[in-house]
C-alpha positions in Angstrom: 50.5 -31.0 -8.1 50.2 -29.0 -11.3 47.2 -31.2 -12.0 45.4 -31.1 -8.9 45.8 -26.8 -8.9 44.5 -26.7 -12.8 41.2 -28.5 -11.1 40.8 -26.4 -8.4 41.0 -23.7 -11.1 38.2 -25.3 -13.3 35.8 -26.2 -10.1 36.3 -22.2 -8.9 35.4 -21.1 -12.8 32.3 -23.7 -12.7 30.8 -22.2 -9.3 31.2 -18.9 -10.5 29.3 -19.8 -13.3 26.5 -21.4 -11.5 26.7 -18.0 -9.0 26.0 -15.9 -12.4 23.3 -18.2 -13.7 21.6 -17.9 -9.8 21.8 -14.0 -10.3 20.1 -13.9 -13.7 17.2 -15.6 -12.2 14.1 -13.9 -13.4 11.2 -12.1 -10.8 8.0 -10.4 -10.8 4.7 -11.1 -11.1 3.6 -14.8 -11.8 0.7 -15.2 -14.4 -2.2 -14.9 -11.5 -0.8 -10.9 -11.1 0.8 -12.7 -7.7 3.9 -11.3 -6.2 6.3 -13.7 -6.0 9.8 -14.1 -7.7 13.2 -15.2 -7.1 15.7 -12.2 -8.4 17.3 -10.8 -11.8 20.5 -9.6 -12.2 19.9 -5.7 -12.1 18.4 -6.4 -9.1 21.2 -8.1 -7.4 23.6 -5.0 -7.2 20.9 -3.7 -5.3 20.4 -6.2 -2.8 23.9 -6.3 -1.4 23.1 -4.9 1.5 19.9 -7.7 2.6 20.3 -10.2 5.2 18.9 -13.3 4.6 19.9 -15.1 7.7 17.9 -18.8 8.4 15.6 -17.2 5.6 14.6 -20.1 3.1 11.4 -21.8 1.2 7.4 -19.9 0.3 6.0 -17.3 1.9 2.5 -16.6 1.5 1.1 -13.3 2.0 -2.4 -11.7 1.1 -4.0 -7.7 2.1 -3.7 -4.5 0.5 -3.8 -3.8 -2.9 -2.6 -0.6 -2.6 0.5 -1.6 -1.4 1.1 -4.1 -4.3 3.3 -1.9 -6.6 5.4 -1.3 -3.2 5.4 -5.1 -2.5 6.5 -6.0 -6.3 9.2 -3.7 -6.1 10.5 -5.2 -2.6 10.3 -8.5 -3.5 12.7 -8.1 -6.9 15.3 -6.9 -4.6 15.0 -9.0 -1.7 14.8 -12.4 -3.9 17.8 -11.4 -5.9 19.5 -11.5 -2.5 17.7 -14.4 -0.8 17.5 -16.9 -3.0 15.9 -19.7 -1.2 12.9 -17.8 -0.8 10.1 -17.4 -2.9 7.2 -14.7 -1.6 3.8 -14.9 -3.1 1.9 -11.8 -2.1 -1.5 -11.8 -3.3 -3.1 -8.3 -3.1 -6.5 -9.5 -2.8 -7.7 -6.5 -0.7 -7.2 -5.5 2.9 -10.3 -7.7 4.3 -9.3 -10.2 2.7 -5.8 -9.9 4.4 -7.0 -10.0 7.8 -9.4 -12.8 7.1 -6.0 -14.8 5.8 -4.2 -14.0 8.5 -6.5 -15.0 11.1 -7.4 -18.1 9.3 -3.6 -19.3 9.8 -3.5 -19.6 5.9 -0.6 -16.6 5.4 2.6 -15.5 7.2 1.5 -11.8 7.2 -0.9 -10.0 6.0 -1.2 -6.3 4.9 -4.0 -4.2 5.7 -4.3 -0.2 5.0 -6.5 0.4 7.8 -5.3 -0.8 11.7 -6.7 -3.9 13.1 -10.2 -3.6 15.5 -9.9 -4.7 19.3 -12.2 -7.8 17.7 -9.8 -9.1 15.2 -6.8 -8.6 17.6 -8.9 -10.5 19.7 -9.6 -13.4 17.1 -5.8 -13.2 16.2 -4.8 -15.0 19.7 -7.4 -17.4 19.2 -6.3 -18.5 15.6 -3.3 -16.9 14.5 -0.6 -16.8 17.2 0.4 -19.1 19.7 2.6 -18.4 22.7 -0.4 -15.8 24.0 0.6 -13.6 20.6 -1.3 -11.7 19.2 -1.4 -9.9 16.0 0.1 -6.1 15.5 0.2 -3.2 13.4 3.6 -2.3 11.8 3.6 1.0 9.2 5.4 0.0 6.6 4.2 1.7 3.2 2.3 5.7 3.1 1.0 7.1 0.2 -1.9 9.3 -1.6 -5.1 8.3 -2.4 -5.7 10.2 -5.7 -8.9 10.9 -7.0 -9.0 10.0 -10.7 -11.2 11.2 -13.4 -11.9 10.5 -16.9 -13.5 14.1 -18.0 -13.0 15.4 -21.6 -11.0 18.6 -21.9 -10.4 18.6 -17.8 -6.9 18.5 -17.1 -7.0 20.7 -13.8 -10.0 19.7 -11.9 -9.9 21.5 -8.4 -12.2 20.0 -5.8 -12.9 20.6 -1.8 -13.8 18.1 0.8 -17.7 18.9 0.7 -18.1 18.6 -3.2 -16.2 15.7 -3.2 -19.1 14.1 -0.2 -21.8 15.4 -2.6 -20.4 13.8 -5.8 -19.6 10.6 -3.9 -22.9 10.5 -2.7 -24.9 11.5 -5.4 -25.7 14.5 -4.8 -23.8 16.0 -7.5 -25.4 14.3 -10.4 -23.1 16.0 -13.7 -19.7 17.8 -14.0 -20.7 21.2 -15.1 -22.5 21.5 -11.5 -22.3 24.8 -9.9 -20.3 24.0 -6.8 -17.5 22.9 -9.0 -17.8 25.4 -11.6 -17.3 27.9 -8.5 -13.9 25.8 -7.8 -12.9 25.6 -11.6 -13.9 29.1 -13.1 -11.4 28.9 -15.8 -12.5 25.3 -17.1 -15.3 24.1 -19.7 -17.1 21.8 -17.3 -19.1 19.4 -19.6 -22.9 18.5 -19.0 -21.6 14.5 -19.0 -22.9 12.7 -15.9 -20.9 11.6 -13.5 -19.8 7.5 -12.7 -18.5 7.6 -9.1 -17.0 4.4 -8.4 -16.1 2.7 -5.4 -14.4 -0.1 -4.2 -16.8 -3.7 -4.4 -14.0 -5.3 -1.7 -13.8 -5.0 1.9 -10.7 -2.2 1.4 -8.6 -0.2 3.9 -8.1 2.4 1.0 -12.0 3.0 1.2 -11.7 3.4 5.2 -9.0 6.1 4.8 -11.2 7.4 2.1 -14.1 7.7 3.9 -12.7 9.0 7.1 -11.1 11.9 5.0 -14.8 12.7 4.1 -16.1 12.5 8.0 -13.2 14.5 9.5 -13.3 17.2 6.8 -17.1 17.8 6.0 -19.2 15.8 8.8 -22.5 17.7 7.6 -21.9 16.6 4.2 -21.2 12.9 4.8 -22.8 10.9 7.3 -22.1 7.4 6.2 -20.9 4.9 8.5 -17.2 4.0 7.7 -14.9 0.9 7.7 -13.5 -1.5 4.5 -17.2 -1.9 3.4 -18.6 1.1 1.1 -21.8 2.2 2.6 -23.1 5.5 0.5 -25.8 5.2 -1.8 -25.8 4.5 -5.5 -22.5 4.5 -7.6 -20.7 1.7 -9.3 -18.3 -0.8 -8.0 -15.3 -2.4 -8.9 -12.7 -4.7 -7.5 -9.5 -3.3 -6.2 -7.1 -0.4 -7.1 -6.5 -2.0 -10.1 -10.3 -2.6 -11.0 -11.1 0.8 -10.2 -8.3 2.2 -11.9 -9.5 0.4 -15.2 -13.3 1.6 -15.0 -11.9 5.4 -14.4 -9.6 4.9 -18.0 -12.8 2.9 -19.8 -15.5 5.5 -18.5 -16.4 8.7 -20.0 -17.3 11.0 -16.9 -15.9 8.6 -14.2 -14.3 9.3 -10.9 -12.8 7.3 -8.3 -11.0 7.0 -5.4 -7.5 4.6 -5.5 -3.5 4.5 -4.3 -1.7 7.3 -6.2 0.6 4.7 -7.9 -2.2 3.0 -9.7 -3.2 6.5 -10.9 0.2 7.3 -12.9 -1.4 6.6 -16.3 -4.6 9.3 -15.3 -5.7 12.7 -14.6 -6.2 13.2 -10.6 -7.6 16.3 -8.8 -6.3 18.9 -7.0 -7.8 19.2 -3.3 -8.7 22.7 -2.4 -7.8 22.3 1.5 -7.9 25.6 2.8 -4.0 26.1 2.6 -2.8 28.9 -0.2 -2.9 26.5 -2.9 -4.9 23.2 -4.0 -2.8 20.2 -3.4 -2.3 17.4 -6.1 -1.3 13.8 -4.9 2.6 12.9 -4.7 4.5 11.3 -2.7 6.2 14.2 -1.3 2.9 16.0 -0.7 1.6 12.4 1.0 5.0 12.5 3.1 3.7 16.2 4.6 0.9 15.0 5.4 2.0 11.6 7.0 4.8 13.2 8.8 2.1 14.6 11.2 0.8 11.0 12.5 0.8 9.8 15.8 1.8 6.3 17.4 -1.4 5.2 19.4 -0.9 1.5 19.2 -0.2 -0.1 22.8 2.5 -2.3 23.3 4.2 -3.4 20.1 1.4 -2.4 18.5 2.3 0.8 16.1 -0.9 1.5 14.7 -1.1 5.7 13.8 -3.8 8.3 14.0 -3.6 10.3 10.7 -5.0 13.7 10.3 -6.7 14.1 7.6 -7.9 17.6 8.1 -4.6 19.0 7.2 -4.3 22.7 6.2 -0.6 22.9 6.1 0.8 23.9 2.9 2.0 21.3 0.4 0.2 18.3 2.4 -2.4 16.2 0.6 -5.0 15.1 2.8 -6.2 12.2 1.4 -3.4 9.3 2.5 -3.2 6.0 4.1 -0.2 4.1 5.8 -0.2 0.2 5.2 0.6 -1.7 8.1 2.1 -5.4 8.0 0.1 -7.6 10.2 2.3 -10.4 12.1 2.3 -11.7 15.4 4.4 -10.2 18.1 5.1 -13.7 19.6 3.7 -17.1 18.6 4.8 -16.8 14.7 4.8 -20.3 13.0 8.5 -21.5 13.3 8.7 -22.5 9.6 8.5 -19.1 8.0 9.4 -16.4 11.0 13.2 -16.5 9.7 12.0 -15.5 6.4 9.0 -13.2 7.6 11.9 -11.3 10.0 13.9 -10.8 7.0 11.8 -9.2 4.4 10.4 -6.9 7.0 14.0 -6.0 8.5 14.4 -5.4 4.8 11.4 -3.4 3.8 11.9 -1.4 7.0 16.0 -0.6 6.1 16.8 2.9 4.7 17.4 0.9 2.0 13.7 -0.6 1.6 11.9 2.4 2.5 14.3 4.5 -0.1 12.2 2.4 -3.1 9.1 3.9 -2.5 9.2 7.2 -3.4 10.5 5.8 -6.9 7.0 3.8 -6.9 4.6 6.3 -5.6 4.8 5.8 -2.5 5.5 7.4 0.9 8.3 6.5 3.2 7.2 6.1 7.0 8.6 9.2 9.0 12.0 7.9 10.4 10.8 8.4 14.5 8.0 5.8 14.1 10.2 3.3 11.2 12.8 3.4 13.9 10.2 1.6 16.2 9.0 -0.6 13.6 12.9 -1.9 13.4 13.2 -2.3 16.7 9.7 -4.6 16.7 10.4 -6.5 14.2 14.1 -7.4 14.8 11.9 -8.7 18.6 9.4 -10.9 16.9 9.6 -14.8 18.0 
């Protein structure tokens, strides 16, 4: 009897250990840039709270780059809790998130700008069985900053029209007089300036460009959508890649998710409002927290206004949406897909983005986005 209890002792010691060794896991990014992972300790006594469920084997994923950061941080938490899984996000640009999704190659997709009646329309063809189709859930907010790389500028001011004009060319050098008339107080250099835009189909240029067509229509008259369509400028691929060619560039600007522009100097946005508003993610929240549902169905998809004069509200933002399927998922990954959005959508999940950069979703519409998600089949 004595024998058999010392045993049971041992065999309780060795899963313990084998429970430890399972928490120190590692997670991040694999060598690709890829989200994936499967946890580490300090994020285990975070992720007591995540309900795995039936979750268990890969789930691929592919959209927004501006949401990466958001997605990283998410997926160290929920694969220190869920160990079966293994969630490879690929951040390859909203387009090419949609595209994925309605190829039937990923489980979701994330996309910064809502899906058109067409794709929604492709998605029931391709994507979802069961007459599904795919929807919009808001998931991830945030500021699109406008970074620059000018010598001896550390508080560049700039409004809604001069930002049209230097986007599309019109403003050819930084010591211009419409923003030496914003900037009184600075030593605007003659250097010419390197507007750069996005070279991939991208949801953050959408919300970019709408910004720029609700708040000076006379100055910008450029068709919008994921593709950039103004004249001249240089391209690059990505937040990151834009992010990159603002830091290497003397004179450059550009247009990217705030959290890619932590390590740079971003402007001020002279709004109309009593002061000029820099990018955060409280003054994204302010401006987010005036959005409207007008999605149909279980569709959440929000109308943003990006004309905002209110105080302490940037105007330049975007919400990421997850794209699924509101019925006609594929069986093998909906247990996992249900549980990292019910995660990402917790208190908990939406409490890690602020830390990042990000925006949490206003807490009527996230409510909704529970209630959706706990619904899909």
């Amino acid at each position: 009897m004595k024998l058999q209890r010392k045993n049971r002792r041992v065999l309780a010691l060795g899963a313990l250990a084998v429970s430890g060794a399972l928490a120190l896991t590692a997670c991040g990014s694999d060598d690709t840039g890829n989200s994936s992972g499967s946890g580490d300790s300090s994020a285990s006594a975070a992720a007591g709270n995540i309900k795995c469920d039936d979750a268990k084997g890969q789930l691929l994923a592919d959209g927004s780059s501006a949401q990466k950061n958001a997605i990283d941080a998410w997926v160290k938490q929920f694969s220190a809790a869920c160990q079966g899984v293994q969630i490879n996000y690929k951040g390859g640009g909203s387009g090419a998130g949609v595209t994925a999704f309605n190829q039937g190659t990923v489980a979701f997709a994330g996309s910064d700008s809502a899906l058109k009646p067409e794709e929604v329309a492709e998605s029931k063809k391709t994507a979802c069985t069961d007459g599904g189709q795919g929807i919009d859930l808001p998931m991830v907010g945030g500021a699109i900053a406008l970074a620059y790389n000018v010598d001896g500028v550390d508080n560049l001011v700039l409004d809604a029209p001069t930002i049209a004009k230097i986007f599309s060319g019109k403003i050819k050098t930084w010591d211009d007089e419409a923003i030496k008339k914003l900037n009184p107080d600075a030593k605007l250099p003659s250097t010419k300036i390197q507007a750069f835009h996005r070279s991939d189909e991208s949801g953050t240029t959408d919300n970019f460009t709408k910004y720029l067509t609700a708040a000076t229509p006379d100055n910008w008259k450029f068709e919008g959508g994921k593709a950039w369509t103004a004249p001249g400028g240089q391209a690059a691929s990505g937040s990151s890649g834009v992010a990159q060619a603002v830091k290497q560039t003397s004179g450059a600007i550009s247009y990217m998710e705030e959290s890619y522009a932590k390590d740079l100097t971003s402007v001020a946005i002279a709004t109309g409002a009593s002061e000029p508003v820099k990018p955060s993610s409280e003054t994204a929240t302010a401006a987010i927290a005036d959005a409207k549902v007008v999605g149909t169905g279980k569709d959440l998809s929000l109308e943003i206004n990006y004309n905002t004069k209110a105080d302490g509200a940037y105007p330049i933002t975007l919400v990421t949406y997850e794209i699924v399927c509101d019925k006609g998922n594929k069986a093998e990954t909906l247990p996992s897909v249900k549980a990292f959005l019910t995660y990402i959508a917790s208190e908990e999940g939406q409490g890690i983005l602020a830390e990042n950069s990000y925006a949490p979703i206003p807490a009527d519409i996230i409510s909704k986005v529970r209630t959706t998600v706990a619904a899909l089949s």
